[in-house]
Backbone atoms as SQL, in Angstrom:
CREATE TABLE atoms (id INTEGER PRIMARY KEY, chain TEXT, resi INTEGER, resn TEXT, atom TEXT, x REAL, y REAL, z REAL);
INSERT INTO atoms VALUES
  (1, 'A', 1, 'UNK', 'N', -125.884, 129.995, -140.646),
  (2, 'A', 1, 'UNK', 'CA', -125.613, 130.531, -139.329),
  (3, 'A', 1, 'UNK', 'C', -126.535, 129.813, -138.349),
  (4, 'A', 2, 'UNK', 'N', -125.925, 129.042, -137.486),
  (5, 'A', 2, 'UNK', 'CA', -126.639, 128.894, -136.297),
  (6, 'A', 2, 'UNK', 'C', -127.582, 129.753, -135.152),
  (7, 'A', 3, 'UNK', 'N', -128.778, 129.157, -135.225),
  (8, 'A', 3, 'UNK', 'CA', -129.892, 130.195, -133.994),
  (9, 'A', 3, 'UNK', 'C', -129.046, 130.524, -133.426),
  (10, 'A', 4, 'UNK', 'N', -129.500, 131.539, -132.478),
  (11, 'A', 4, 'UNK', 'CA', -129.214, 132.387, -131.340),
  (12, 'A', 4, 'UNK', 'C', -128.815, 131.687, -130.047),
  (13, 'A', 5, 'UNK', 'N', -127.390, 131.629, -129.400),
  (14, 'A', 5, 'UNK', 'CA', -127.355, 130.566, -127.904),
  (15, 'A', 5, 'UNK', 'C', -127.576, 131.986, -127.090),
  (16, 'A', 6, 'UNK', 'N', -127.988, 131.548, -126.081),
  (17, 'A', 6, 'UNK', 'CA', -128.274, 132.644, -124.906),
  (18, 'A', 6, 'UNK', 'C', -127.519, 133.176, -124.945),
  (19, 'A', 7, 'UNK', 'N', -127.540, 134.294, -124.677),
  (20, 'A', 7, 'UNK', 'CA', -126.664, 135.475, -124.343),
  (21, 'A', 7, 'UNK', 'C', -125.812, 135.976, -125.646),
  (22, 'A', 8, 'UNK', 'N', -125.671, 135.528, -126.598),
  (23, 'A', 8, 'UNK', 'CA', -125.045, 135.932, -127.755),
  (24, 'A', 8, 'UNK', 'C', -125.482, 136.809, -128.343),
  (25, 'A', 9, 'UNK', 'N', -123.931, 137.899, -128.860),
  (26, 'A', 9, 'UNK', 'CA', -124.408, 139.220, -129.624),
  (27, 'A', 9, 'UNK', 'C', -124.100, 138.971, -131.021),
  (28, 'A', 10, 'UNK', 'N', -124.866, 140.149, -131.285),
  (29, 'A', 10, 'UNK', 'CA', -124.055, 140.372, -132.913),
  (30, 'A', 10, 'UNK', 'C', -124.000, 141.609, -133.252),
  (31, 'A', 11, 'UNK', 'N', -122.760, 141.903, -134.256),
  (32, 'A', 11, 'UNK', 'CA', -122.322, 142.923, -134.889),
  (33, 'A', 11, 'UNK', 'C', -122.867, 143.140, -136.371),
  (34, 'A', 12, 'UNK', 'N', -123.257, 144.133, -136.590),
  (35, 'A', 12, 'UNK', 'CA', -123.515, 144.471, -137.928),
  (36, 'A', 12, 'UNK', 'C', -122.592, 145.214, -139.159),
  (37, 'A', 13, 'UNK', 'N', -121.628, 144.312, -139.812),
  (38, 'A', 13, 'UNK', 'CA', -120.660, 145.520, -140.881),
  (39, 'A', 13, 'UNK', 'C', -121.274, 146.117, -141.768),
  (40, 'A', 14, 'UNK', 'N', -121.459, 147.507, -142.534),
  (41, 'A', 14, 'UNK', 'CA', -121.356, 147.884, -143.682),
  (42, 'A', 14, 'UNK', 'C', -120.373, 148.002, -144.170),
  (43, 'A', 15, 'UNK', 'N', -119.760, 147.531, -145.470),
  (44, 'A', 15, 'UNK', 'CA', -119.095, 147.613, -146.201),
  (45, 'A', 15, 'UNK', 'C', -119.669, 147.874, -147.642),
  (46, 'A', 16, 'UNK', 'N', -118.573, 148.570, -148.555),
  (47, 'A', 16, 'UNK', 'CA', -118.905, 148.654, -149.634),
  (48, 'A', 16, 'UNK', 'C', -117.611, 148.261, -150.928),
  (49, 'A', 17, 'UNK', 'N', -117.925, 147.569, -151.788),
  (50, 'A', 17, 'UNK', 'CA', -117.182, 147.574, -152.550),
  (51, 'A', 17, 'UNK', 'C', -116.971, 148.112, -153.700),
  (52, 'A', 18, 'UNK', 'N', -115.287, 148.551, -154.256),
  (53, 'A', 18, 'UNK', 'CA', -114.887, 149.526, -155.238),
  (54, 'A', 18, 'UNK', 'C', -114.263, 148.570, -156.452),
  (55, 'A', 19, 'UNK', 'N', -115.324, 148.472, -156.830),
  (56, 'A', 19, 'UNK', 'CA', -114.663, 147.867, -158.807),
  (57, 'A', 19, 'UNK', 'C', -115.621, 148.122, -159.558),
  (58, 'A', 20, 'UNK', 'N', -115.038, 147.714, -161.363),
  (59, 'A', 20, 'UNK', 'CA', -116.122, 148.385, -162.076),
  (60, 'A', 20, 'UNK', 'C', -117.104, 148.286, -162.153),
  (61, 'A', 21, 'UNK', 'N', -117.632, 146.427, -162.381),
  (62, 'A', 21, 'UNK', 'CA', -118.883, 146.170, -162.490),
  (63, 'A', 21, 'UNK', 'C', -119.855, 146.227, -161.084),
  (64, 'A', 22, 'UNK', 'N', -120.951, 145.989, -161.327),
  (65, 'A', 22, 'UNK', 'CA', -121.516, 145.367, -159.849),
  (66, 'A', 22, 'UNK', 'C', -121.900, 144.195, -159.950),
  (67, 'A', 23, 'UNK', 'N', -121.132, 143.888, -158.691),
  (68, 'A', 23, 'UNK', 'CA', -121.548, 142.272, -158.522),
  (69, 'A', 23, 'UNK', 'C', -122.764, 141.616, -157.655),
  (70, 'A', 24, 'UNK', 'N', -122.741, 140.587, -158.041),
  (71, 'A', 24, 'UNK', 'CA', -124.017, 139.750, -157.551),
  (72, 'A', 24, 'UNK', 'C', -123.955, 139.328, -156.494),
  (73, 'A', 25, 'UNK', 'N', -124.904, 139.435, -155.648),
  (74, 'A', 25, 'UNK', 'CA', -124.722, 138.877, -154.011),
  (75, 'A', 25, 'UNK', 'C', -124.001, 137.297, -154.643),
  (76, 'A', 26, 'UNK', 'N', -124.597, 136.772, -154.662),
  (77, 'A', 26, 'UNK', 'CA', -123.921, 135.161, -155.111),
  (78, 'A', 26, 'UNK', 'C', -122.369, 134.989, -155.434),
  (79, 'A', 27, 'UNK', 'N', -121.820, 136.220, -156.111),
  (80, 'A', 27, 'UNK', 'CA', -120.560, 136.176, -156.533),
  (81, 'A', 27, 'UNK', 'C', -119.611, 136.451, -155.394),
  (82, 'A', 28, 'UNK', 'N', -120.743, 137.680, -154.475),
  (83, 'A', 28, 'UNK', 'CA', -119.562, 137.651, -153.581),
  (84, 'A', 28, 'UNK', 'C', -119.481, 136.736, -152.102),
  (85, 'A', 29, 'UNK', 'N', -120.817, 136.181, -152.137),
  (86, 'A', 29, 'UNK', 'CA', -121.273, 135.593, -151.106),
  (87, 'A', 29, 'UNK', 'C', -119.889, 134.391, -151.394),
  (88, 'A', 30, 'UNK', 'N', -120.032, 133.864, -152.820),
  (89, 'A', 30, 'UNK', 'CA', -118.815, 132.272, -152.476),
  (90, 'A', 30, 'UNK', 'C', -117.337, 132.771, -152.471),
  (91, 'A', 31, 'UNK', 'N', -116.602, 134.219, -152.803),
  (92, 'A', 31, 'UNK', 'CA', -115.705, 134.864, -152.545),
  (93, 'A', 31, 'UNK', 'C', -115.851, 135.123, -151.173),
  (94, 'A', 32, 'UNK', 'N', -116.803, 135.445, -150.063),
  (95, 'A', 32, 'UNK', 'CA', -116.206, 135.390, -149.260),
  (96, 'A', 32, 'UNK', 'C', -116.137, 134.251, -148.450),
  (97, 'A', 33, 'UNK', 'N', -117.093, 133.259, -148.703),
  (98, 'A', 33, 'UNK', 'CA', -116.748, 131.861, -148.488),
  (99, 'A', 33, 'UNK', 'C', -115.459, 131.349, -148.028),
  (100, 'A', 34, 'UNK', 'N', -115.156, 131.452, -149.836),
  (101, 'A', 34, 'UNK', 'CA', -113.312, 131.183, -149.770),
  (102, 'A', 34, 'UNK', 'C', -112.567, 131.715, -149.068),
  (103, 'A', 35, 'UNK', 'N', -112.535, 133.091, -148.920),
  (104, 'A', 35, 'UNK', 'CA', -111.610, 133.572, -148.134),
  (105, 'A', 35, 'UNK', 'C', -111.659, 133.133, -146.465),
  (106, 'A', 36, 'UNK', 'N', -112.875, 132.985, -146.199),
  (107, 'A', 36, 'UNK', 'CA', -113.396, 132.644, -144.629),
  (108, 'A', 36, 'UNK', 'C', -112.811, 130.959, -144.356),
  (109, 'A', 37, 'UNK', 'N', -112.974, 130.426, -145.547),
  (110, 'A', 37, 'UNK', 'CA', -112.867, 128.921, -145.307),
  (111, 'A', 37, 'UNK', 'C', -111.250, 129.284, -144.132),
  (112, 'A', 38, 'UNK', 'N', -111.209, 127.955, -143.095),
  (113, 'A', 38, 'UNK', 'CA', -110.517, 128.205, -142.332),
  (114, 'A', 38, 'UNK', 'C', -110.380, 128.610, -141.176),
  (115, 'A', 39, 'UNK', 'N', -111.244, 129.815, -141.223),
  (116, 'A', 39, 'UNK', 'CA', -110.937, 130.609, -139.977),
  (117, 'A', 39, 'UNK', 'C', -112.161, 130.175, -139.395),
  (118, 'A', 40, 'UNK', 'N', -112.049, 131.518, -137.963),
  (119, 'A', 40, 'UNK', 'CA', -113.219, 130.918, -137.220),
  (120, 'A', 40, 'UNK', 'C', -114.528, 131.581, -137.499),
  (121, 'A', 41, 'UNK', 'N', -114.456, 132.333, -138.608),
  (122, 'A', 41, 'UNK', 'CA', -115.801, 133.281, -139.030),
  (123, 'A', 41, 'UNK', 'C', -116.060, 132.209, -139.917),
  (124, 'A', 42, 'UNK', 'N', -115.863, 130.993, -140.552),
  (125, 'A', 42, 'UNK', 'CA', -116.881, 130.419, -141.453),
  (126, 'A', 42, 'UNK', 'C', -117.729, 130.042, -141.353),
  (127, 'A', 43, 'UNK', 'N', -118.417, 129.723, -142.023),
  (128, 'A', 43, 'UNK', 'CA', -119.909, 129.152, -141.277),
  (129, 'A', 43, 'UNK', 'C', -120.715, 129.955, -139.785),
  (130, 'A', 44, 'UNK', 'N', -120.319, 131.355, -139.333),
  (131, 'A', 44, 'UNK', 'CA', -120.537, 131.917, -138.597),
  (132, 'A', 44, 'UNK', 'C', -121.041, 133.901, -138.890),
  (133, 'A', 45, 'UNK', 'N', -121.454, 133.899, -140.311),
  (134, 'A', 45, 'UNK', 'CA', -121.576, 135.249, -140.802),
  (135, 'A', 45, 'UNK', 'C', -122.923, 134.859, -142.026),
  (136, 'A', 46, 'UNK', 'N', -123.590, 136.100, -142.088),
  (137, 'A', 46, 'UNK', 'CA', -124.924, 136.065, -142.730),
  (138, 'A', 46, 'UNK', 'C', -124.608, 137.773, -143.245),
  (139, 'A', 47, 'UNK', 'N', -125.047, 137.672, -144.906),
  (140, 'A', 47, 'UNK', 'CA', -125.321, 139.001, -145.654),
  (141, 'A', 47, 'UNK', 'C', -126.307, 139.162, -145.404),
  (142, 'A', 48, 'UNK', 'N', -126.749, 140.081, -144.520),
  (143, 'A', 48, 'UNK', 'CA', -128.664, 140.523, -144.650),
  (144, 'A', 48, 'UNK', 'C', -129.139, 141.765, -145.778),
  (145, 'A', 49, 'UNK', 'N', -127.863, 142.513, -146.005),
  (146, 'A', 49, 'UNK', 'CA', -128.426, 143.288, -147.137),
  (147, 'A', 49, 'UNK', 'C', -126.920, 143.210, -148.210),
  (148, 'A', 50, 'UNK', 'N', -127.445, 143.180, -149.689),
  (149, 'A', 50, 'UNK', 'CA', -126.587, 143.148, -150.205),
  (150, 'A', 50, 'UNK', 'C', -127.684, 144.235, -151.778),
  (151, 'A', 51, 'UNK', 'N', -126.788, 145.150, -152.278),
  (152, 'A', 51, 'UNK', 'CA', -127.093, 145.808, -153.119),
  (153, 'A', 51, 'UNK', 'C', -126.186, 146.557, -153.496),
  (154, 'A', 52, 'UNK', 'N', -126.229, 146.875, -155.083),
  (155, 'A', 52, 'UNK', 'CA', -125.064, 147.928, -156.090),
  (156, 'A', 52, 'UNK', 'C', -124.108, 148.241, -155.507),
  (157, 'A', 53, 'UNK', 'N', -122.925, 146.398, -154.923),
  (158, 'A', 53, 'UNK', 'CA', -121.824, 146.594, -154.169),
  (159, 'A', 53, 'UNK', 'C', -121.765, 147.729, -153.019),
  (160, 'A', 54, 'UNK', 'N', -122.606, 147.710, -152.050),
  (161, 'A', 54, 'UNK', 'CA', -123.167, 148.116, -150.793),
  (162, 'A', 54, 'UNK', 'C', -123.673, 146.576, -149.967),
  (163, 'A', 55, 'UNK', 'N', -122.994, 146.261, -148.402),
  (164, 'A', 55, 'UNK', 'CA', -123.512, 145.096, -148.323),
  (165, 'A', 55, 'UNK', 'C', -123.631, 145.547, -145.916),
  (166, 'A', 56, 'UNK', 'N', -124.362, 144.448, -145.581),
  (167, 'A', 56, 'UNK', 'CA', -124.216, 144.446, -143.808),
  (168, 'A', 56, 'UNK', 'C', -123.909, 143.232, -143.692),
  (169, 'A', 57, 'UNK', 'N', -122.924, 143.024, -143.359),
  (170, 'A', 57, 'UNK', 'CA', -122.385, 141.190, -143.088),
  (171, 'A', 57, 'UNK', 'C', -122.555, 141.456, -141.376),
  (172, 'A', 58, 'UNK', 'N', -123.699, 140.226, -140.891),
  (173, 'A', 58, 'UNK', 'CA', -123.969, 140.293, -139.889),
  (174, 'A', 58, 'UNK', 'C', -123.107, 139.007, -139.278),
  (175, 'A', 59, 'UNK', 'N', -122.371, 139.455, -137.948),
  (176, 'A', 59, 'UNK', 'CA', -121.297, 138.599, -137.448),
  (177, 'A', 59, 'UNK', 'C', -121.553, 138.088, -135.493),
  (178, 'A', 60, 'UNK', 'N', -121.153, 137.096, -135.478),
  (179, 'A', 60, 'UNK', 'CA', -121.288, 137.087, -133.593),
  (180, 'A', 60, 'UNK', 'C', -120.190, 138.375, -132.972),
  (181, 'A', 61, 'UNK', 'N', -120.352, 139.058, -132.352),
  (182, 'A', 61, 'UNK', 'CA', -119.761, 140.133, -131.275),
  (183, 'A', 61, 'UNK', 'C', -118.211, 139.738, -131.119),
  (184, 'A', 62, 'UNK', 'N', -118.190, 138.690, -131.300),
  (185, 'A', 62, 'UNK', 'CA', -116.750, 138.308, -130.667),
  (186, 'A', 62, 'UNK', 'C', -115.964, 138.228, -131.471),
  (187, 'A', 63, 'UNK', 'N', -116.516, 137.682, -132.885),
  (188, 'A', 63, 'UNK', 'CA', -115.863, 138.003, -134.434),
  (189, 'A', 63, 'UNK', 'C', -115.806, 138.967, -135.643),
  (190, 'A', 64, 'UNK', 'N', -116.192, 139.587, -134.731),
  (191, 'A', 64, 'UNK', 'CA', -115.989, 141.338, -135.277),
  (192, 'A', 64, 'UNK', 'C', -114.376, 141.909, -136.374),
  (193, 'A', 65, 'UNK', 'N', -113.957, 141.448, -135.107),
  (194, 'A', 65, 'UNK', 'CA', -112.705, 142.018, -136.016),
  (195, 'A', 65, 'UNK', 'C', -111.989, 141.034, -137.046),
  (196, 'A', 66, 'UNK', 'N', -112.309, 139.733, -136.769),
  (197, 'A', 66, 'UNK', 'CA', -111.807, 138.856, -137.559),
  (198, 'A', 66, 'UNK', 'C', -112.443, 138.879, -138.931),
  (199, 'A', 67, 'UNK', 'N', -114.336, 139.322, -139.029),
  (200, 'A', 67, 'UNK', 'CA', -114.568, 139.418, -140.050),
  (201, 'A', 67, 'UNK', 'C', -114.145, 141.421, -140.815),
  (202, 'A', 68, 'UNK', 'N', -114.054, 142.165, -139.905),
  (203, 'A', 68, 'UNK', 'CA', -113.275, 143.362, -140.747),
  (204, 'A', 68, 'UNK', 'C', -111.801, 142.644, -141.523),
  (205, 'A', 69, 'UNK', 'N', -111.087, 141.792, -140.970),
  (206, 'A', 69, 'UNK', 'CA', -109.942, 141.696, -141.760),
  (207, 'A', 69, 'UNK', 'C', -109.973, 140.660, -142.820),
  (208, 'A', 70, 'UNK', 'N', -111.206, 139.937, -142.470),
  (209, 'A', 70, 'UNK', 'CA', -111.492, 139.531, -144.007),
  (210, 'A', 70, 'UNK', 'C', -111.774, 139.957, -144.433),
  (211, 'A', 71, 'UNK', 'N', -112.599, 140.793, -144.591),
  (212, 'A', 71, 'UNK', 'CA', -113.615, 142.077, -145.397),
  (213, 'A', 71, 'UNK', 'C', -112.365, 143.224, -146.244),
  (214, 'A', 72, 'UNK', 'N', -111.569, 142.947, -145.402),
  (215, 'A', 72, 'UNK', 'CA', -110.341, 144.202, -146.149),
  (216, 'A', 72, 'UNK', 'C', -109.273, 143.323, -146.545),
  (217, 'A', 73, 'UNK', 'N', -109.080, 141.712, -146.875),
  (218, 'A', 73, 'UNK', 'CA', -108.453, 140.752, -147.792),
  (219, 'A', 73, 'UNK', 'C', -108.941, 140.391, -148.798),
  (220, 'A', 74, 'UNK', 'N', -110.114, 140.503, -149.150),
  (221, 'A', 74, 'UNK', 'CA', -110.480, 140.533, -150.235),
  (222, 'A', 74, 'UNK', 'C', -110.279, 141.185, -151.521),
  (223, 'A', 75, 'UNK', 'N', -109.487, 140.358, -152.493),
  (224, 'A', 75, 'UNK', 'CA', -108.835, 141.632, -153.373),
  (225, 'A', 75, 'UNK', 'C', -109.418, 140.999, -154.886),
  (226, 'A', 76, 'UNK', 'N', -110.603, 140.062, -154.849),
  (227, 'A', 76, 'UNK', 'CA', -111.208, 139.845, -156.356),
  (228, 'A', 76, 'UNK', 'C', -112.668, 138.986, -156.201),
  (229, 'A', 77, 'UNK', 'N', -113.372, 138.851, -157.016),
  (230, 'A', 77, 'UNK', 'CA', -115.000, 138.632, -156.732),
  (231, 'A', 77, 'UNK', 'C', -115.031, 138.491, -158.207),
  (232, 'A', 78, 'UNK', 'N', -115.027, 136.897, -158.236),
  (233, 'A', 78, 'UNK', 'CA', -115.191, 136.231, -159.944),
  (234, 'A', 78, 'UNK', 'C', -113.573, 136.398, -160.619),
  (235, 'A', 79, 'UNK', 'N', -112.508, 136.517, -159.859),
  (236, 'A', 79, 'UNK', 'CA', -111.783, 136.934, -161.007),
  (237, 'A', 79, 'UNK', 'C', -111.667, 138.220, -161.326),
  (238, 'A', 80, 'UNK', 'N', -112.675, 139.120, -160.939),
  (239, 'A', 80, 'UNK', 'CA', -112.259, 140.785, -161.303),
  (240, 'A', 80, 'UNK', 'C', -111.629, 141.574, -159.667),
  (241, 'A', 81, 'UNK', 'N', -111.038, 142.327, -160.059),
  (242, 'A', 81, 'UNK', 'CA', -110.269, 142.758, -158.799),
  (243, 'A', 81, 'UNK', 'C', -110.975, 143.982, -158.336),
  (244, 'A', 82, 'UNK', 'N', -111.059, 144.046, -157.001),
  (245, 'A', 82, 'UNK', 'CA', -111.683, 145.225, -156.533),
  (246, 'A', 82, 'UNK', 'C', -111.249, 145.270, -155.149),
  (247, 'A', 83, 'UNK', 'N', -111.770, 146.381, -154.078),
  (248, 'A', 83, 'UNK', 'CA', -111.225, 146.773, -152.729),
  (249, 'A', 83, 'UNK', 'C', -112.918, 146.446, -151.940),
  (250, 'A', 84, 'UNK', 'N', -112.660, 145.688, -150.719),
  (251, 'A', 84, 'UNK', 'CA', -113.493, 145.715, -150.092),
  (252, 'A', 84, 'UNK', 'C', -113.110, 146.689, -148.586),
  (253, 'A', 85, 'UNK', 'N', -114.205, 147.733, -148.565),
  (254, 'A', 85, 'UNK', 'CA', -113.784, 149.090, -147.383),
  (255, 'A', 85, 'UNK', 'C', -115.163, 148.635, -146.447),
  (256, 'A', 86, 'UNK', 'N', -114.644, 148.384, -144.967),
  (257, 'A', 86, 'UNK', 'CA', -115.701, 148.413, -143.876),
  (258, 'A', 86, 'UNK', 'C', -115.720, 149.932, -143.535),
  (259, 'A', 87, 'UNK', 'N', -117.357, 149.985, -143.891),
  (260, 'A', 87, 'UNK', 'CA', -118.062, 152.010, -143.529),
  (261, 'A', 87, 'UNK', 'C', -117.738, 152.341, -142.135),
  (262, 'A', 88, 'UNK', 'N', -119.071, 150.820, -141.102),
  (263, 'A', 88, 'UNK', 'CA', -118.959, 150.964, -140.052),
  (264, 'A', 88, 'UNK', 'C', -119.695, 150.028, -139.238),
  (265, 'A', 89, 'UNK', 'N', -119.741, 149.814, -138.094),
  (266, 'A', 89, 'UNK', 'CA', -119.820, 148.797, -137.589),
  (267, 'A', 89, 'UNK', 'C', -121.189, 149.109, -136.131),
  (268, 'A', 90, 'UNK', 'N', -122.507, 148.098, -136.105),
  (269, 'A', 90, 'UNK', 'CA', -123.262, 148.447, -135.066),
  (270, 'A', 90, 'UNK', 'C', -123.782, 147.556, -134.466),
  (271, 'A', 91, 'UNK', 'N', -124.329, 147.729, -133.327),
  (272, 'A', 91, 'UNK', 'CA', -125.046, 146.618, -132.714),
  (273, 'A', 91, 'UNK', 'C', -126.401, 146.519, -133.320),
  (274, 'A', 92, 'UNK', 'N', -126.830, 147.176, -133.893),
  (275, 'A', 92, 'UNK', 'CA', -128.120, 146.923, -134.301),
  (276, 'A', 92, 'UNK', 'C', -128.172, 147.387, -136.525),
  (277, 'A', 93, 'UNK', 'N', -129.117, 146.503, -136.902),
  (278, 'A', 93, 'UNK', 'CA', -129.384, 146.613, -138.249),
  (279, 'A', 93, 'UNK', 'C', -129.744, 147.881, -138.651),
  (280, 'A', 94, 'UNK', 'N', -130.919, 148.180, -137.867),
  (281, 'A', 94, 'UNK', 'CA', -131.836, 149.390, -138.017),
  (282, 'A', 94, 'UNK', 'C', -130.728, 150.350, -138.085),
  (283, 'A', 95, 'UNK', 'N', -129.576, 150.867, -137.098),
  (284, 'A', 95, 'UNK', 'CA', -128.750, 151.988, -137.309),
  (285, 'A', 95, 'UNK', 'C', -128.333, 152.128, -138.503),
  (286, 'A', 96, 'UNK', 'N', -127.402, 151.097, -139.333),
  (287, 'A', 96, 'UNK', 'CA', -127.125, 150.828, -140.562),
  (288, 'A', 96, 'UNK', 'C', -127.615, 151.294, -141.900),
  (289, 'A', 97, 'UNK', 'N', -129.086, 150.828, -141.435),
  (290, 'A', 97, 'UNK', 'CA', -130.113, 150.989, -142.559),
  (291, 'A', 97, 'UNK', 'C', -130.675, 152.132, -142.289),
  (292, 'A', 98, 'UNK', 'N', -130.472, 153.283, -141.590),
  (293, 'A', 98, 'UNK', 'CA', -131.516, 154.593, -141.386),
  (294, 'A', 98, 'UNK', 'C', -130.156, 155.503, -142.077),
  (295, 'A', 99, 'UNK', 'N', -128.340, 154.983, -141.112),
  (296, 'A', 99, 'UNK', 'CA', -127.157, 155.561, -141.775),
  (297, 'A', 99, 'UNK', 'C', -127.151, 156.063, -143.551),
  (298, 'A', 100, 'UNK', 'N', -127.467, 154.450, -144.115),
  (299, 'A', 100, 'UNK', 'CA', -127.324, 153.826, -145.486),
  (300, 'A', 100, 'UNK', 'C', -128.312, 154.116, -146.161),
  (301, 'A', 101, 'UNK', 'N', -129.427, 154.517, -145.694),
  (302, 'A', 101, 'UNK', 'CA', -131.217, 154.221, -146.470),
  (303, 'A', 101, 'UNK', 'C', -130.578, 155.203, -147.787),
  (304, 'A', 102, 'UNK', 'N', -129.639, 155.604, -148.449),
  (305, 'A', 102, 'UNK', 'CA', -129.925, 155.747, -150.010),
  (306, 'A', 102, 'UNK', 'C', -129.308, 154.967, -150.643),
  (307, 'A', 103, 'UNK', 'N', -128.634, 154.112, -150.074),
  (308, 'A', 103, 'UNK', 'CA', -128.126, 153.219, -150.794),
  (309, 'A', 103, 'UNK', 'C', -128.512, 151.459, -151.231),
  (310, 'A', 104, 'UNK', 'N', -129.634, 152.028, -149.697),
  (311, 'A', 104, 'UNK', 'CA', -130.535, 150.630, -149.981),
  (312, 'A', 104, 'UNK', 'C', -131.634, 150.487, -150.855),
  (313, 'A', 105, 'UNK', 'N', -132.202, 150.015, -151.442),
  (314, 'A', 105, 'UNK', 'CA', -133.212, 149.852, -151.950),
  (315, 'A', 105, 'UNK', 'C', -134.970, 150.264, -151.321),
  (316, 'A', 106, 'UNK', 'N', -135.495, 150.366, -152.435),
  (317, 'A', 106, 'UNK', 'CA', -136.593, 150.205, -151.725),
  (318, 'A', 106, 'UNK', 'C', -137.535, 149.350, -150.836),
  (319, 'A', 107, 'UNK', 'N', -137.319, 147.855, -151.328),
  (320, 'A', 107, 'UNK', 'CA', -137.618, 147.127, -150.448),
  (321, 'A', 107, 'UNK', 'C', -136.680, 146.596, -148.996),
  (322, 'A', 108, 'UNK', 'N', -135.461, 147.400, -148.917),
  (323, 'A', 108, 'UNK', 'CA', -135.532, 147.122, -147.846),
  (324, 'A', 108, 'UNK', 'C', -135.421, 148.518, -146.815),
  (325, 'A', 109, 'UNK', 'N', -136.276, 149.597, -146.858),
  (326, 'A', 109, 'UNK', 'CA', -136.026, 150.927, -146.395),
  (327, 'A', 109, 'UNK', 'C', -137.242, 150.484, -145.422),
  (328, 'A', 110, 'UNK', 'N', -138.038, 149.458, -144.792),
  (329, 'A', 110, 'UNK', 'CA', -138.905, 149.145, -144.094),
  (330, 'A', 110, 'UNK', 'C', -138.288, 148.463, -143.242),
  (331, 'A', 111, 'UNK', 'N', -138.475, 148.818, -141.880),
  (332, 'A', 111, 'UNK', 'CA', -137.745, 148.106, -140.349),
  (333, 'A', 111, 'UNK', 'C', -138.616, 148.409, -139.516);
């Protein structure tokens, strides 16, 4: 993701995903790769938290909705099939993580 240009926002998604195993940030990080390749969210989105298929895909303001409808095309991660559901959506991390704090970990319950 490219620094910050003036004046630029960003959106924060939680999403969580529903399949059996739990997957590895890595697994889903190049799944959503793929799916992004193309559009105009590639190379334009950063996972800042990812844990026990609980994740915040942080996006520019303007690609908000483009990354919810990738986020809800996603229908496999390695080959195993699962549902990716956006919780909810904020301008700031901290909301997310005070929303989410049991699902986050311990190291990241500090902001």
């Amino acid at each position: 993701m490219p620094s910050k240009a003036p004046g630029e926002r960003y959106r924060y998604i939680a999403f969580s995903i529903e399949g059996e195993p739990t997957f590895a940030r890595n697994d889903f990080l190049d799944s959503l790769i793929h799916v992004a390749r193309g559009t105009p969210l590639a190379n334009s989105f950063r996972i800042t938290v990812f844990e026990d298929n609980f994740g915040i895909l942080k996006v520019p303001h303007l690609l908000k909705e483009e990354a919810i409808d990738i986020l809800s095309k996603m229908d496999s991660i390695r080959g195993t099939a699962c549902k990716v559901s956006t919780l909810r959506t904020s301008g700031t991390i901290k909301t997310l993580k005070v929303k989410y704090r049991s699902r986050i970990g311990r190291n990241e319950e500090r902001f």
